[in-house]
C-alpha positions in Angstrom: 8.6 -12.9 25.3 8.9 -15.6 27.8 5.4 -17.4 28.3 3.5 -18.6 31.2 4.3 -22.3 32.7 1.5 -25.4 32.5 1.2 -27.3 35.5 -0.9 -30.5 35.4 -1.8 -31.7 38.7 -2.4 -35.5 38.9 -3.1 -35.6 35.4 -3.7 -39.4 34.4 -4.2 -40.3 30.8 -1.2 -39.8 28.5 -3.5 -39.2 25.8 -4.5 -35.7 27.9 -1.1 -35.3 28.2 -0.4 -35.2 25.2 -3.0 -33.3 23.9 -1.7 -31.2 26.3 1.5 -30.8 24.7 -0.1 -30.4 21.1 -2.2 -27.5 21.8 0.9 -25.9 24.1 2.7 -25.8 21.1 0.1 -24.6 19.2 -0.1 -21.1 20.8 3.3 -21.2 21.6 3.7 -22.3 24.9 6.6 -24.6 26.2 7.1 -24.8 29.8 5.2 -28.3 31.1 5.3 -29.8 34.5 3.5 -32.6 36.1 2.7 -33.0 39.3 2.9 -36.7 40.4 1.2 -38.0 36.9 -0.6 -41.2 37.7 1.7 -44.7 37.1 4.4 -42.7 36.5 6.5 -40.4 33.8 6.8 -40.9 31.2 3.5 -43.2 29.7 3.1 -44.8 27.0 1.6 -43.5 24.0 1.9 -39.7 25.2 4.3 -39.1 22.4 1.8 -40.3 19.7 -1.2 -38.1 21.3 1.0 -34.8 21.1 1.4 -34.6 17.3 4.5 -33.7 16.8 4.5 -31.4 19.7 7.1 -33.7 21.3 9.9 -31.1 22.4 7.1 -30.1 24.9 7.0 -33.5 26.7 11.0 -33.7 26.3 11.3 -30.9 28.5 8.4 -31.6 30.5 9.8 -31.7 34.4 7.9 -33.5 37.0 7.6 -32.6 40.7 6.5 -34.8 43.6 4.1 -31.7 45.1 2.1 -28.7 44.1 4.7 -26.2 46.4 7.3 -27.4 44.5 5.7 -27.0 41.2 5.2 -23.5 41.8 8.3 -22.4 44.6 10.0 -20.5 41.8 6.9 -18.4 39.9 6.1 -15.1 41.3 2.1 -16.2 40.2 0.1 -19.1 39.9 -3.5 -19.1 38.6 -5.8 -22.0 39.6 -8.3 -23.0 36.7 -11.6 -24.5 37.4 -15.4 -24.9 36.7 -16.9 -24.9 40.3 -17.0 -21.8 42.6 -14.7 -22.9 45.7 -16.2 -20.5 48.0 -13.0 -18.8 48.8 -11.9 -15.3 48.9 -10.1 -15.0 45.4 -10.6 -12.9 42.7 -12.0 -14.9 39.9 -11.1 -13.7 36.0 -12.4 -14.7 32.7 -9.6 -16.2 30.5 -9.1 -13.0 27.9 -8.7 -10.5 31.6 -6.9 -12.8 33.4 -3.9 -13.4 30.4 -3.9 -9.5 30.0 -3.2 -9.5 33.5 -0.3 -12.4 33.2 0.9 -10.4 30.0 1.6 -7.4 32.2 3.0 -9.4 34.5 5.4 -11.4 32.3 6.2 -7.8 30.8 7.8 -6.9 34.1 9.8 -9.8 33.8 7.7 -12.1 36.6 7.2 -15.8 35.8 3.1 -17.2 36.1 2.1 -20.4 36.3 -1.5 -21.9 35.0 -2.6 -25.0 37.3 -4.9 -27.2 35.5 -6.3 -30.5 38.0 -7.3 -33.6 37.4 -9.2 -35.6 34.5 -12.2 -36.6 36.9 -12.3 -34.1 40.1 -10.4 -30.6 38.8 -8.2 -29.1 41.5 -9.0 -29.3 45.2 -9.6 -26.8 47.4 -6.3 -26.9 49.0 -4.4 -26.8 45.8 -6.7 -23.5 44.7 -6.0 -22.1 47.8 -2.1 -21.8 46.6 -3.2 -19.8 43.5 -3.4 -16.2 43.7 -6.6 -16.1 41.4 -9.3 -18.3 39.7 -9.3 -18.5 36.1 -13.1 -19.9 34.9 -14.8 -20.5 31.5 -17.9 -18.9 30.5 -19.0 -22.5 29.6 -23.0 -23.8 30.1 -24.4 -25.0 33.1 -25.8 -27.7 31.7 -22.4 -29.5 31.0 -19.1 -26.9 32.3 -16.7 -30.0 32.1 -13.3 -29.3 29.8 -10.9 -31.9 29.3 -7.4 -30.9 30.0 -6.6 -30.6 26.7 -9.5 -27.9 26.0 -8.6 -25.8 29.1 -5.1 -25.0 27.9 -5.7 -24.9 24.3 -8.3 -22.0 25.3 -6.0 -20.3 28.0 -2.8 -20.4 25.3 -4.9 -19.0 22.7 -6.1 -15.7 25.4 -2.3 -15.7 26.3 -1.6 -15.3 22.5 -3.6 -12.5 21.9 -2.9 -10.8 25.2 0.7 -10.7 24.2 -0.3 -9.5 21.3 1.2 -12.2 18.9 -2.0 -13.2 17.6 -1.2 -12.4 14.2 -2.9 -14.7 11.0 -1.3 -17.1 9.5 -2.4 -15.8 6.0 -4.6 -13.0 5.1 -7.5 -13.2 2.8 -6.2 -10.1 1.0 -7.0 -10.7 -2.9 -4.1 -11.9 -5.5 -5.5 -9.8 -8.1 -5.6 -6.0 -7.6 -9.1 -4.4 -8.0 -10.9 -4.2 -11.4 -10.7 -0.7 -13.0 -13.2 1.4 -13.7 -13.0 0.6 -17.5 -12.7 -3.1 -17.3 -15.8 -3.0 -15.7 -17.4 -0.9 -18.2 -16.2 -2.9 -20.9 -17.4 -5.9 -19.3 -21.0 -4.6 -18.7 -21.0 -3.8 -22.6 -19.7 -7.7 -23.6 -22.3 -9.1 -20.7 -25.2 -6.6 -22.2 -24.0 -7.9 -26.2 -24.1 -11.7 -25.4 -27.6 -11.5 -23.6 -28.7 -9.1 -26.4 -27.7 -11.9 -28.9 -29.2 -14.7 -26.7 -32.8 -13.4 -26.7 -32.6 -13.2 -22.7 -33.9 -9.2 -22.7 -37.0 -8.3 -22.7 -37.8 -5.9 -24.9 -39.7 -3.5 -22.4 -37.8 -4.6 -19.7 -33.6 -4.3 -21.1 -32.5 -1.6 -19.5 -34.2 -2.2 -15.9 -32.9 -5.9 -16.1 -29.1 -4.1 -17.2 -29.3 -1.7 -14.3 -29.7 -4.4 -12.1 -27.4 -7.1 -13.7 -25.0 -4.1 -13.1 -25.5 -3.0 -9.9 -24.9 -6.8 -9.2 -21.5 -7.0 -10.7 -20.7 -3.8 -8.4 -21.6 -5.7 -5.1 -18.9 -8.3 -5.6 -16.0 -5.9 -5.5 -14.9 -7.9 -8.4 -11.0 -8.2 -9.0 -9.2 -7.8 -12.5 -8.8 -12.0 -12.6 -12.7 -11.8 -12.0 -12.9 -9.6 -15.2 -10.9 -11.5 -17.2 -12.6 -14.9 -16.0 -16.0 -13.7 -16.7 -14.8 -12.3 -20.6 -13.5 -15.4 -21.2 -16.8 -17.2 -20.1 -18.8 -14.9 -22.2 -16.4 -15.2 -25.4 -16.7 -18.9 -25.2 -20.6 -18.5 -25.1 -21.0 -15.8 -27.7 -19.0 -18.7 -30.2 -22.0 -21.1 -30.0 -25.1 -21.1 -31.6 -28.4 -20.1 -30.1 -29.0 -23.5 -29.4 -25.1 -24.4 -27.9 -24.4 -25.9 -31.4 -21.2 -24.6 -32.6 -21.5 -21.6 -35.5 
C-alpha cells in the first residue's frame, strides 16, 4: 500500500531531519520532502541522526515552496498545536489516518505538513491543508519536536492501514502443563515440605490447598513443571540443614 508523503516546511536542524528520517522508516514511511531547509540540502550530520534510515534522506526531494510541495497530492493535512482560528475540520491523529487510509485505498496520494522547529506552520501554509491534524498533548507544555510528530502520525498510519502487526508474540514456547504433571507436581511439592518440617500439623492441608490454588494462578507451562521438579529433587537430596545426605 502506497503511504502518505512527509513534508517539512523550513525545517532547520539536520539532527530533526534526521530523526525524521529514522522514525519514517520505522513505521514504514518513505516519501520526504523539504521545503527550503535552512543553509541548505543536504547538512551535515543528518545522515548520522537517521540511524540507518538513510535511503529516506537519499530520496528525500526538496522544493523551493509549499504549492509546489503539495501540486501533485490530492490531500494535504496541516499538523499543529495551536488553534488557527480558521474554518477546518480539525482530527485527532488515530481519525484522521483512518481517514488518509481510505483515501490512499482509493488510490489518492496525502501529504502530512509538519512546520518549523521554533514557530510550527503559519497560517497561510495551514490554510493550504484540507484539515488540521492536533495532538491530545497538555497544556502545560503542547510542544513536539519534529521528530515526535511524525513518529506518532506514522505509528496512527500503521495501524489505520492495518499493518500494525507485532514483531513477536509473547505466545509461550512450552505447551500448557497437563492435568497430571500438575498433580504429580503438587504430590513432590506436598513430600518435600512434608520432609522439611514446613507443615503445620493442624494447618497441612489448608496451607496445601492454598500452595495449590497458587500453582493454578500461574497457568504454568510443561518447562515450568519440569523446572520446579528439578528444583525440588535437588532440595529433597540435602539434609535438613542443606548438608548433603
Amino acid at each position: 500500500m502506497t503511504a502518505p508523503v512527509v513534508i517539512l516546511v523550513e525545517p532547520q536542524l539536520a539532527e530533526n531531519i534526521g530523526m525524521t528520517a529514522r522514525a519514517m522508516a520505522n513505521f514504514g514511511l518513505s516519501e520526504l520532502r523539504l521545503v527550503a531547509p535552512k543553509n541548505g540540502w543536504p547538512k551535515k550530520g543528518v545522515r548520522e541522526a537517521a540511524s540507518g534510515a538513510t535511503y529516506v534522506l537519499d530520496g528525500a526531494k526538496v522544493y523551493a515552496t509549499l504549492p509546489e510541495a503539495i501540486g501533485d497530492l490530492h490531500c494535504v493535512l496541516a499538523t499543529t498545536a495551536r488553534e488557527r482560528g480558521q474554518m477546518k475540520r480539525v482530527f485527532a491523529p488515530e481519525d484522521a489516518m483512518t481517514a488518509v487510509a481510505e483515501r490512499i485505498g482509493r488510490g489518492e496520494r496525502v501529504g502530512l505538513m509538519f512546520g518549523r522547529e521554533r514557530v510550527g506552520l503559519s497560517n497561510d501554509e495551514v490554510s493550504l491543508a484540507d484539515a488540521i491534524v492536533t495532538f491530545p498533548v497538555t497544556e502545560e507544555f503542547p510542544s513536539l519536536n519534529l521528530a515526535q510528530a511524525v513518529l506518532l502520525m506514522g505509528y496512527e498510519w500503521r495501524r489505520a492501514a492495518g499493518l500494525a502487526t507485532l514483531r513477536f508474540s509473547g505466545e509461550l514456547l512450552s505447551p500448557p502443563a497437563t492435568r497430571e504433571a500438575l498433580l504429580s507436581l503438587f504430590a513432590s511439592l506436598e513430600e518435600t515440605l512434608t520432609g522439611a518440617g514446613f507443615y503445620p500439623p493442624e494447618k497441612r492441608e489448608i496451607i496445601a490447598r492454598n500452595m495449590r490454588d497458587m500453582l493454578h494462578r500461574m497457568a504454568m507451562t510443561e518447562q515450568d513443571v519440569r523446572t520446579f521438579r528439578g528444583a525440588l529433587r535437588a532440595l529433597s537430596r540435602r539434609g535438613p540443614k542443606g548438608e548433603e545426605p
